[in-house]
C-alpha positions as CSV (number, residue, x, y, z in Angstrom):
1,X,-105.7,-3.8,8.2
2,X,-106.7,-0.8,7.3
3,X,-104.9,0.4,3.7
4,X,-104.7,4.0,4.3
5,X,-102.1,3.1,7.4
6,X,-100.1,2.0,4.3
7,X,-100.2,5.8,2.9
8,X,-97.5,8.6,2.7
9,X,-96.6,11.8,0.6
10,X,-94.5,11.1,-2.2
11,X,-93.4,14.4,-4.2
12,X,-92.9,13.7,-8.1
13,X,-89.3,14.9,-9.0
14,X,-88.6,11.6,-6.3
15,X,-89.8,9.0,-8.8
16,X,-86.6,8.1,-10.8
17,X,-87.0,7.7,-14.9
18,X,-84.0,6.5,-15.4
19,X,-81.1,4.3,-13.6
20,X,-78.2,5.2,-11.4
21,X,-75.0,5.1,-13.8
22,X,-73.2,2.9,-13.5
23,X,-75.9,0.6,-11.3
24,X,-73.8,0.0,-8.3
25,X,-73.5,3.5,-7.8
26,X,-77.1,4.0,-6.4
27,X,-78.2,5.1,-2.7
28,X,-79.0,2.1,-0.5
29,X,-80.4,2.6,2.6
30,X,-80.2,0.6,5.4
31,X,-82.7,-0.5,8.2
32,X,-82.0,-2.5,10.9
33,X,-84.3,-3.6,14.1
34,X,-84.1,-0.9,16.5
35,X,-81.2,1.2,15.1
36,X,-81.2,4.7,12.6
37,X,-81.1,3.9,9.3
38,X,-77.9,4.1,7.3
39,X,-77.3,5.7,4.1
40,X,-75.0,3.6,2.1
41,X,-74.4,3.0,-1.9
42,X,-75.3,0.0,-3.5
43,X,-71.5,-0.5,-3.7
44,X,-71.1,-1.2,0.2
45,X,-73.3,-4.3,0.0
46,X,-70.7,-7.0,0.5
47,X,-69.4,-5.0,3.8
48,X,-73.0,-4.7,5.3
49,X,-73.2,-8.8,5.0
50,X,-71.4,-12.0,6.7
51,X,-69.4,-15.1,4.9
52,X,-71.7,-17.4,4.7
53,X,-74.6,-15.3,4.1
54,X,-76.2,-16.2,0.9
55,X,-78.1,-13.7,-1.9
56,X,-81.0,-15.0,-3.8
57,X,-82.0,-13.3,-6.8
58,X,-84.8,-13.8,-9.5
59,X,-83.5,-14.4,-13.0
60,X,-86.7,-14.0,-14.8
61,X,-86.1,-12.3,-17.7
62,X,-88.6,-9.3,-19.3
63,X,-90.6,-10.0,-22.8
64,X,-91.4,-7.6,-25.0
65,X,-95.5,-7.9,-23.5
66,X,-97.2,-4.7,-24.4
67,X,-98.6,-4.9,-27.3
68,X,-100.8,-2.4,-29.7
69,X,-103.7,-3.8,-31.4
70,X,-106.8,-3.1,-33.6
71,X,-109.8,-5.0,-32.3
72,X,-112.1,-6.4,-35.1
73,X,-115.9,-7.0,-34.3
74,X,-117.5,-7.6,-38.2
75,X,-116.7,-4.6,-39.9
76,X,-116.1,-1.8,-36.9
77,X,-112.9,-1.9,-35.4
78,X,-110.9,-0.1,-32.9
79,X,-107.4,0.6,-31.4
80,X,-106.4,-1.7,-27.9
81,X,-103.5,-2.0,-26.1
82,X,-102.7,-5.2,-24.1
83,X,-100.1,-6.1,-21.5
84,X,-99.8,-10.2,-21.3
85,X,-99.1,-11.1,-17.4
86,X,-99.2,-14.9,-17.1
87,X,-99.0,-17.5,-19.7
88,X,-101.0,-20.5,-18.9
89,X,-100.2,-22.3,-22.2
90,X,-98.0,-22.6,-25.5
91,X,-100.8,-20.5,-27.2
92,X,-102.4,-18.4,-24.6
93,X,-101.9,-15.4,-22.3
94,X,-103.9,-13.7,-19.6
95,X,-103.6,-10.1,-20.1
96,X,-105.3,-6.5,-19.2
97,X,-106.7,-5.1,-22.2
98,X,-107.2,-1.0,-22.4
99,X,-109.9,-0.3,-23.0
100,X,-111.4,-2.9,-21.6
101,X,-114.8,-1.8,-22.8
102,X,-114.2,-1.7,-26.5
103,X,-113.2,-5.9,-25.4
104,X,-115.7,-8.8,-25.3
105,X,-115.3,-13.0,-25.4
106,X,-114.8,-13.7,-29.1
107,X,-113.5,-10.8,-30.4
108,X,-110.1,-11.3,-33.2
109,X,-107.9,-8.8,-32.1
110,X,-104.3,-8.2,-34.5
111,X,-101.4,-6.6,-33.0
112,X,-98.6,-4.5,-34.5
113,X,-97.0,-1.4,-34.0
114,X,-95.5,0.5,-36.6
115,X,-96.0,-0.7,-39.3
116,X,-93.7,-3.7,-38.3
117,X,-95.3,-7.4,-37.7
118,X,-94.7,-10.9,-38.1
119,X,-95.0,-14.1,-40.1
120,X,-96.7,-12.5,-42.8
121,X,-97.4,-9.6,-41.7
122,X,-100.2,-10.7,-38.7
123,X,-99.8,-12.0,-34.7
124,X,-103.9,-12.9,-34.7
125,X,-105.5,-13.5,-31.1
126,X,-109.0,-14.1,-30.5
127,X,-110.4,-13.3,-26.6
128,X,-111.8,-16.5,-24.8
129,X,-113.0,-15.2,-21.5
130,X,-113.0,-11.7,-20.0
131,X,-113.1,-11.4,-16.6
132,X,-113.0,-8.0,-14.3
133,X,-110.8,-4.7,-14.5
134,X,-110.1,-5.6,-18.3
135,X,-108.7,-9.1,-17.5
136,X,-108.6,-11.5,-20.6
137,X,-107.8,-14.7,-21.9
138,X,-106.0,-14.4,-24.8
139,X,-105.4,-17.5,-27.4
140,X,-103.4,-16.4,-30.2
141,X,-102.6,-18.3,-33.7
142,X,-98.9,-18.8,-33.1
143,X,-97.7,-21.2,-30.3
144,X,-94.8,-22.3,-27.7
145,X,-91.3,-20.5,-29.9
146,X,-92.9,-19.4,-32.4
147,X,-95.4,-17.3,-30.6
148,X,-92.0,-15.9,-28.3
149,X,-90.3,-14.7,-31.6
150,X,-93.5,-13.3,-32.3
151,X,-93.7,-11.0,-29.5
152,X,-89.9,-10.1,-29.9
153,X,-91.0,-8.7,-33.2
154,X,-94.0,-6.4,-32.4
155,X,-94.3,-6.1,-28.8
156,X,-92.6,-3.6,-27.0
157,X,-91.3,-3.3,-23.1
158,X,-93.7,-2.3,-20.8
159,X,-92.2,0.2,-18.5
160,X,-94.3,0.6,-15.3
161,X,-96.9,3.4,-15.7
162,X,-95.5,5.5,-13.2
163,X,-92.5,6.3,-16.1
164,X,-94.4,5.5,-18.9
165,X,-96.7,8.1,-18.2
166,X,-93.6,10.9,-18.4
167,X,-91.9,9.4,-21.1
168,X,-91.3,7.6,-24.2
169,X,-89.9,3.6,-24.0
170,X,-86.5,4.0,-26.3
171,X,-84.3,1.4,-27.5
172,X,-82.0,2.2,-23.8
173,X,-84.8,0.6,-21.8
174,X,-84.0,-2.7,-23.2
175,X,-81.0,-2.9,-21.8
176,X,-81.5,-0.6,-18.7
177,X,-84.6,-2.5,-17.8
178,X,-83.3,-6.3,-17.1
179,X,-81.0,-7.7,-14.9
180,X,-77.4,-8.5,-16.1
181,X,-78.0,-11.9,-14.8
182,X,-81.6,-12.3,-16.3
183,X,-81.9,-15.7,-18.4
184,X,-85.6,-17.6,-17.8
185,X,-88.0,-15.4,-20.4
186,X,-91.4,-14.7,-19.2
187,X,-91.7,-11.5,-17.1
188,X,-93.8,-8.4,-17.9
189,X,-92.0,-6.8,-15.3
190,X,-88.2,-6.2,-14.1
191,X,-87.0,-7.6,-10.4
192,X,-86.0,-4.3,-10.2
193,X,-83.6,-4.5,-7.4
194,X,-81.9,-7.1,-9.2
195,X,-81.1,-3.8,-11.3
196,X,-78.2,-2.5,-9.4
197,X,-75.8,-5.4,-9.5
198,X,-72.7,-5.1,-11.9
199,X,-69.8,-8.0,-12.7
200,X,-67.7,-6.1,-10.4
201,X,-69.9,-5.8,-7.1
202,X,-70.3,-9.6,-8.0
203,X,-66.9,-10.5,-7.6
204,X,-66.5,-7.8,-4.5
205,X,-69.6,-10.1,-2.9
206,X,-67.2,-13.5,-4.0
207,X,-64.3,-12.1,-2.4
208,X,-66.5,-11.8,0.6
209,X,-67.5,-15.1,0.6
210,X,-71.1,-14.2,-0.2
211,X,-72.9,-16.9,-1.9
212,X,-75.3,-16.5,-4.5
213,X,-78.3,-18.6,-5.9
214,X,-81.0,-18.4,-8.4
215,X,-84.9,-18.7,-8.3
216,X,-87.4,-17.7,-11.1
217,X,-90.6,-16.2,-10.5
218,X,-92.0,-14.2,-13.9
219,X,-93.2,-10.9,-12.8
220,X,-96.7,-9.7,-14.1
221,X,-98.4,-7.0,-14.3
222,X,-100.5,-7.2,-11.6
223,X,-97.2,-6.0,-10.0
224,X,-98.5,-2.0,-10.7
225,X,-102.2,-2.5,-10.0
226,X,-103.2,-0.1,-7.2
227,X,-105.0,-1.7,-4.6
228,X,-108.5,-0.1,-4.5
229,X,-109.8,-1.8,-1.4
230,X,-110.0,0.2,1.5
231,X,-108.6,-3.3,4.0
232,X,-106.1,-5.2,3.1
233,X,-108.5,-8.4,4.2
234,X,-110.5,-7.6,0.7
235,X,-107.5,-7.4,-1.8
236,X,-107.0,-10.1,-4.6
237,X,-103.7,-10.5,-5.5
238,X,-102.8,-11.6,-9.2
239,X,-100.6,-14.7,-9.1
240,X,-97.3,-15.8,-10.9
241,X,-95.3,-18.3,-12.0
242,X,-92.2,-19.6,-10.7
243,X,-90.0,-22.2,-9.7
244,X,-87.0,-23.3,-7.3
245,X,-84.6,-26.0,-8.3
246,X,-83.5,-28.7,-5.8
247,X,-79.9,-27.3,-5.9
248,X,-81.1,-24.1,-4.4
249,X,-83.2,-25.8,-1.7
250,X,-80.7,-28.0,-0.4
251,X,-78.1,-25.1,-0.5
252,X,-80.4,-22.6,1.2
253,X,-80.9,-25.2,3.5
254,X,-77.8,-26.0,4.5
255,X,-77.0,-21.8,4.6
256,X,-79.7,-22.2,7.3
257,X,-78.0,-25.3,9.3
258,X,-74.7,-23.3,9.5
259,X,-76.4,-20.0,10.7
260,X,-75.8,-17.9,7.6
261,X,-79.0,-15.1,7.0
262,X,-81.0,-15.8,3.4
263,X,-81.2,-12.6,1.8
264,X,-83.7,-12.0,-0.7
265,X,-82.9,-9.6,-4.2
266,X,-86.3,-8.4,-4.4
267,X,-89.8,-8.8,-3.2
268,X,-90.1,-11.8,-6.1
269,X,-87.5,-13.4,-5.1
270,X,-88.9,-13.3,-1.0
271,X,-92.1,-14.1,-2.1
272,X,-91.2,-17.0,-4.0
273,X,-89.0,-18.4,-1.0
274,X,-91.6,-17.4,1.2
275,X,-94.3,-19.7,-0.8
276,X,-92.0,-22.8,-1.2
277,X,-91.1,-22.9,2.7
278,X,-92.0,-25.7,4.8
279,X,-93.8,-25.6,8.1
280,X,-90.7,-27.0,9.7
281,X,-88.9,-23.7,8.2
282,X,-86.5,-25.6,5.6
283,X,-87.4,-25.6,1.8
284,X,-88.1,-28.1,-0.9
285,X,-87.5,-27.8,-4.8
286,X,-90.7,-26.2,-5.9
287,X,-92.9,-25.1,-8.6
288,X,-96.2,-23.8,-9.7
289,X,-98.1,-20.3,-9.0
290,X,-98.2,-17.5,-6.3
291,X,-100.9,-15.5,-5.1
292,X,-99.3,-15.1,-1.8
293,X,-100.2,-11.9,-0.4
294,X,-97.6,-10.2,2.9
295,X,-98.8,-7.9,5.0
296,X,-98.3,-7.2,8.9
297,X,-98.5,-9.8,11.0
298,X,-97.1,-12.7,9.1
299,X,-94.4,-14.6,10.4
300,X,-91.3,-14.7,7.7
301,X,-90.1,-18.5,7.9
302,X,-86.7,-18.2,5.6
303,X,-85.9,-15.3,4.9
304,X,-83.9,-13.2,7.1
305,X,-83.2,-9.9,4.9
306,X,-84.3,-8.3,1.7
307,X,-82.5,-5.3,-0.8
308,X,-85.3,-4.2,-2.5
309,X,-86.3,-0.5,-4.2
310,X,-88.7,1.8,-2.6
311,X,-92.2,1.3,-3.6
312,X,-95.8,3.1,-4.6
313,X,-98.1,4.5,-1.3
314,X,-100.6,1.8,-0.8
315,X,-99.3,-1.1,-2.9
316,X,-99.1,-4.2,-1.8
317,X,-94.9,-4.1,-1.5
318,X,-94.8,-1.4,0.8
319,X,-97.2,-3.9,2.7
320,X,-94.7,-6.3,2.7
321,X,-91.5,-5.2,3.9
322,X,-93.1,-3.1,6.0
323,X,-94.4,-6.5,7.5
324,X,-90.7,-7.3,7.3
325,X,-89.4,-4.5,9.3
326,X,-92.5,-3.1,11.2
327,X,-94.7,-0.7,9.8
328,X,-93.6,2.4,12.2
329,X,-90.3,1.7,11.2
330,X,-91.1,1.7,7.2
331,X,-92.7,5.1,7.9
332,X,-90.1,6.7,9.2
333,X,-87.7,5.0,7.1
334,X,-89.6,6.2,3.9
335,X,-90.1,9.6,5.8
336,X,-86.1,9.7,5.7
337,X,-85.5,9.2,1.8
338,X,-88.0,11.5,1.3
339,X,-86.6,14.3,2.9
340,X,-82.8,13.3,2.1
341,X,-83.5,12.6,-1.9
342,X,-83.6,9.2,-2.4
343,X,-84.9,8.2,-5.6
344,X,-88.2,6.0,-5.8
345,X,-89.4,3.2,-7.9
346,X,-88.4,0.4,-10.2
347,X,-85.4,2.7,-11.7
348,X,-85.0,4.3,-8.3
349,X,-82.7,3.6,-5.3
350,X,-82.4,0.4,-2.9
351,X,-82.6,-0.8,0.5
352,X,-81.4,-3.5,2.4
353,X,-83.9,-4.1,5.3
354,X,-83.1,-6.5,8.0
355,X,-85.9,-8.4,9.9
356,X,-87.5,-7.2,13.2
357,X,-88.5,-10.4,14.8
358,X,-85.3,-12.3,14.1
């Protein structure tokens, strides 16, 4: 398909730099197949679902992976910046490097950023392969724990460029930038509309009879690459890293049997679900990589909803839910919290979108 179908106007006092307070007390829209759209808040979630319905978030948790660096190449040096978006062993990270010219296989690159670092005073990485767009394979000289506490020390969040580019990170975006429920480390970037649950709509979505469950896939930061292709047939996607434990299957599964609707928190979370389905449409414990990519036309085999935040023109998640929901319907959908002030992006506002071919 053609990505400029995939296009709309987006004014900039609609992209959100900071969260709803408190997190349940964001704007969630509503789209259902053939029906207007609903303006809701976040709070009205457990009325808008069934007992027996069952929520499936992503508890990938976010690292501290953007890191400042000096590059050293003999005796000339000069300042990088890289964002680490998959680990693919104890020791060693694929990342995007900026800029990636100044970057070459074999260069020793130390990071640090204010005149704080680590394990006297150095977190040394040398670059093993470069690839395209400022992709690089990254081996450092601290592994498995000690590398993690590493990173704690002199990396710093890396909040999606859209804010980053208005603002500062502060110490707030630590907090304000995970999920209350996050606990498997090894995102780059937050399932944001995991975001707006608090304890309380939790236990509102108990009382309801609301089950919950718990996948992980760790975000990366292929997430906020802009897809430069002009049809969707020619876009890579980056993959990621996740798993799903039996317990969830055979719960999910068994959700299915009794007619309840799966629900994903987030495109992560329905991506992963999506990925670990079977052709028969139940799902098995599961683990490895995604580079499953979701545009029009593909047939959803588990899951039958998704809450999820409103996304960039062009990128690859408007692609998806609007294969979720129709595209004509995402249009005017987007058209709508455009016009009424909805707030876009990761610290933005929600949806709940129900399928269209259920």
């Amino acid at each position: 398909m053609r990505v400029d179908l995939f296009d709309f106007e987006l004014p900039e006092n609609r992209i959100a730099l900071r969260p709803a307070e408190p997190r349940d007390s964001a704007r969630l829209l509503v789209v259902r197949p053939e029906k207007a759209s609903e303006d809701r808040i976040v709070r009205d979630l457990p009325s808008l679902l069934e007992a027996g319905d069952v929520l499936v978030f992503n508890d990938t948790k976010v690292i501290p992976a953007q890191l400042n660096g000096t590059r050293r190449r003999g005796d000339a040096s000069a300042q990088v910046e890289a964002t680490l978006h998959m680990r693919v062993g104890p020791d060693r990270w694929h990342a995007f490097m900026r800029p990636g010219k100044r970057i070459a296989a074999g260069d020793h690159i130390h990071f640090g950023h204010d005149g704080n670092s680590c394990f006297l005073g150095q977190l040394d990485a040398k670059v093993i392969e470069k690839g395209e767009g400022g992709e690089v394979l990254l081996e450092f000289d601290l592994s498995g724990p000690f590398l993690d506490e590493a990173l704690h020390a002199v990396g710093h969040i890396p909040l999606p460029p859209y804010i980053a580019s208005k603002r500062d990170e502060d110490e707030r975006d630590r907090t304000d930038y995970q999920t209350i429920y996050a606990r498997e480390e090894g995102a780059v970037a937050a399932p944001t509309a995991g975001l707006h649950f608090t304890p309380e709509l939790f236990a509102a979505l108990d009382a309801k009879g609301i089950e919950r469950h718990f996948v992980t896939l760790h975000v990366g930061a292929g997430t906020f690459l802009p897809v430069k292709a002009d049809d969707t047939a020619n876009h890579k996607m980056h993959a990621e890293t996740g798993f799903v434990p039996q317990s969830v299957a055979d719960a999910l599964n068994a959700a299915k049997a009794r007619g309840g609707r799966i629900v994903a928190v987030g495109t992560t979370s329905l991506r992963l679900l999506e990925s670990a389905v079977q052709p028969d449409g139940t799902i098995a414990a599961w683990s490895g990589s995604t580079d499953i990519f979701i545009t029009p036309g593909y047939r959803f085999r588990l899951v039958d909803a998704l809450m999820t935040n409103f996304h960039l023109p062009r990128s690859t998640l408007f692609m998806l839910v609007s294969a979720l929901s129709g595209l004509d319907t995402m249009r005017a959908a987007y058209a709508h919290a455009v016009d009424t002030g909805y707030r876009f992006y990761s610290y933005g506002d929600a949806s709940l979108l129900f399928r269209a071919d259920r």
